[in-house]
C-alpha positions, 0 to 999 in steps of 0.5 A: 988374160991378165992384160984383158982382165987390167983393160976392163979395170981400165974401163970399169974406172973410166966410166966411173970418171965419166959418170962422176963428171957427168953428174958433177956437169949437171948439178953444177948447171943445176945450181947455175938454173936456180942462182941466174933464173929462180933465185928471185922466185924463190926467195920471194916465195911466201914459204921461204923461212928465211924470210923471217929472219929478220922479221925477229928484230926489225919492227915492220913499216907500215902501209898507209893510203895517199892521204897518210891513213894507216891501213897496217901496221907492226906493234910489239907483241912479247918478244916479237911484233904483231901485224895489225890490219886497221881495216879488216876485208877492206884491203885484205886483196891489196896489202894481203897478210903477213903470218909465220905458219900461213906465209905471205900475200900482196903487197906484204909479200912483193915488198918485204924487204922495204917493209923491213928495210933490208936491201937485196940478196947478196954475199956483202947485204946479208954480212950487212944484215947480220954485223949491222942490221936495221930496226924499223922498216919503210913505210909503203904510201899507196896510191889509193884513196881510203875513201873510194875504197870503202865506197867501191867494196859497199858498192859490191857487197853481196855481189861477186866481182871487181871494181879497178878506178884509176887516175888516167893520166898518171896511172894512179890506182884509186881504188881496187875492190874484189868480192868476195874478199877475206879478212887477214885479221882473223886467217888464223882461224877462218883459214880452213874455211877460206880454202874450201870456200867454193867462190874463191874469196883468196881470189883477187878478181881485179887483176887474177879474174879473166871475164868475156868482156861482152860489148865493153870489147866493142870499143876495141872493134871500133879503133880497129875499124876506125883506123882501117877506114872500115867505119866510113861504111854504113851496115843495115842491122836485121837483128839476127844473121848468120856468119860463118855458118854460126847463128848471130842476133842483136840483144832480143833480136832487136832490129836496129835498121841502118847503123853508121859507128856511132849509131851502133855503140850507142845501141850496142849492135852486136851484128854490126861490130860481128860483121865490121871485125870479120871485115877488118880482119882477126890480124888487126883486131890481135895487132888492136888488143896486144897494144892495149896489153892483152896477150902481155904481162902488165906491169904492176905492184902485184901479179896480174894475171894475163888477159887473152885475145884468141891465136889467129891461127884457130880463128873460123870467120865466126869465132872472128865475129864472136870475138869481135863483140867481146865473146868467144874466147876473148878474156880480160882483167878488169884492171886491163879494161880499166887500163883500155878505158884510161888509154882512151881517156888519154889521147890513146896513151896506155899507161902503167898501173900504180899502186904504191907511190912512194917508199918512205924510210923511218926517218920520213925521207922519201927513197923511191917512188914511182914515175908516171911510165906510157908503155904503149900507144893503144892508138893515135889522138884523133881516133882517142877523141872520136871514140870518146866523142861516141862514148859520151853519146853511149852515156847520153842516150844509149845504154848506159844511161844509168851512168849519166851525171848531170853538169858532168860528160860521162863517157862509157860504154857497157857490156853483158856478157854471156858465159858457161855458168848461163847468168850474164857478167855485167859491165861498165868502163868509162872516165869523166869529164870527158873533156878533162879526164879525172877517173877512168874505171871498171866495174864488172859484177861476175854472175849477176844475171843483168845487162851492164847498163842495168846494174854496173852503170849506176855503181860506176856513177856512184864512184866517178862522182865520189871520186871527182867530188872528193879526189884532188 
């Protein structure tokens, strides 16, 4: 008996050894999870108190536009330092806010320790940050032109939607304009208000907006039929047919007779790109869309929220031709359709986006800056210059006459998309010139009830022509 009693004692503790050790095992792996995976994310997230460490001391940088105007700025306030937005709304998506009780945003946030000047968590930086820290911050040269940029939100005002304009060849933003916006100079008081606000004026549409790109998708349809050989064939448009069992018609059931590629993008026929992207096939459209970075994380100063081409594995002949036409479940950024609009303009090169150029220390040194990087080729040369040849014939004649700039080519193509909430999203992509492009852009007016050709047209030429008459 005594034995069996020292034998349960034996294993009582046993166990206990073991669920010690287990518990031990596990938060070891707990803490490993959170150093190797999280550690970034949390300390970069907006409510991390220790981010504000250093915030005490250090007079924060400012951010300036590619021509030198301050746009933010630190002055001192008592015994800390104050954070003044020089332009209220105009850049309150791009440079976000910076508030002790309300955390961070934007650029604020995705570069704070180069607004403080302090380098990248470790054991020797913050012994650093403590025996011997900075005074001043770096200051942020962005790539945008303050210009364009109180041109594109005027362009929007009293619309919902976004606006992305960009140089095509290097990747330089040149403008980024989200509407409705909010005002980092005044979040104290209108806080409140802004979270309740049921048209989501924290939002940044151009790049956290997913839209139905309507017809500005066709453009992809098009390089997958064109690089299929698809396109050599003609197709007789009726104004309306059926596919897949699901009813298709042109925009007022316009019969638009027989169609070769060129002929149809400039009459934006839905039934000929409906019928060509079931011919071509839902593997090549998704092999055509993933290179112009839908399905991808696009690489960028701020989160930019992933556009979606649908899984082929869900897809019945009509949600094919659905897609292929820009519906159904094909969503999009503005930023990636300014991104696909550049990409033609570049002989197919699909470059990154920039939105901070250079990095600069207070002593007006440059320390970084960002190089022009090509992450994909969208599509070869010859089919870049093809499709650009029949954009330019899209601005001449076809809907987007509203674009057209005289002594300028403008190529462009425009969208009207349908959408659950019954009022059409307008859009319009497109660069100029187009023998040697300068800008490439989207404008996409969310809910605006009208055609692409319509009303995001004119405000797409207001804004190439602003930014080729005043933009070195």
């Amino acid at each position: 008996m005594k034995n069996n009693s020292i034998n349960k004692e034996i294993r009582r503790v046993i166990v206990v050894l073991v669920m010690i050790c287990v518990l031990f095992v596990s938060l070891m792996v707990y803490l490993t999870y959170f150093q190797v995976f999280r550690a970034e994310s949390v300390k970069m997230n907006s409510y991390n108190k220790r981010l504000w460490i250093n915030e005490e001391k250090i007079l924060r940088g400012s951010i300036i536009d590619r021509n030198g105007k301050i746009l933010a700025y630190s002055e001192k306030d008592g015994e800390t330092y104050k954070r003044v937005y020089n332009y209220g709304n105009l850049y309150g998506h791009i440079i976000g806010y910076s508030y002790r009780e309300l955390g961070k945003a934007g650029l604020e946030l995705r570069y704070n320790n180069e607004l403080l000047n302090i380098s990248k968590s470790s054991a020797l930086n913050e012994l650093k940050n403590i025996v011997a820290p900075n005074t001043e911050g770096n200051t942020l040269k962005l790539t945008i032109d303050h210009h364009l940029q109180e041109l594109s939100r005027s362009l929007l005002q009293g619309k919902k939607g976004a606006i992305v304009a960009m140089n095509p060849t290097t990747g330089e933003i040149y403008s980024m304009v989200s509407m409705p916006d909010f005002n980092p100079s005044a979040l104290r008081e209108s806080w409140s208000d802004i979270v309740e606000d049921e048209n989501s004026p924290l939002l940044n549409r151009a790049i956290s907006g997913l839209y139905q790109p309507g017809s500005t998708f066709k453009v992809i349809t098009a390089i997958a039929a064109i690089e299929t050989g698809t396109a050599e064939k003609g197709y007789t448009c009726k104004g309306s047919t059926t596919i897949g069992g699901a009813p298709f018609s042109c925009y007022n059931k316009t019969v638009h007779g027989n169609l070769q590629l060129t002929e149809a993008l400039v009459k934006s026929c839905n039934l000929y790109f409906a019928e060509k992207g079931v011919e071509v096939g839902i593997e090549k459209l998704e092999e055509v869309s993933e290179r112009f970075y839908m399905n991808k994380t696009i690489p960028f100063d701020l989160p930019v929220v992933k556009s979606s081409f649908p899984n082929r594995m869900n897809m019945d002949k009509a949600s094919v031709a659905a897609a292929s036409m820009g519906q159904g479940e094909v969503l999009i950024s503005p930023l990636n359709m300014a991104m696909i609009a550049s990409a033609i303009a570049n002989n197919g090169e699909v470059v990154k986006p920039i939105l901070v150029k250079e990095i600069i220390s207070p002593e007006g040194s440059i320390v970084d800056f960002a190089e022009r990087e090509v992450l994909s080729n969208g599509t070869d040369g010859f089919t870049a210059s093809e499709l650009t040849n029949m954009m330019v014939e899209v601005v001449q004649r076809g809907t987007g006459k509203n674009a057209r700039i005289s002594g300028v080519k403008v190529a462009g193509k425009t969208g009207t998309a349908e959408n659950h909430t019954g009022k059409d999203h307008a859009w319009f992509i497109g660069f100029a010139p187009a023998d040697n492009p300068k800008v490439a852009l989207a404008v996409v007016l969310e809910e605006e009830g009208s055609s692409g050709g319509t009303a995001a047209a004119p405000i797409a030429k207001k804004i190439i022509l602003e930014a080729l008459n005043t933009i070195e």
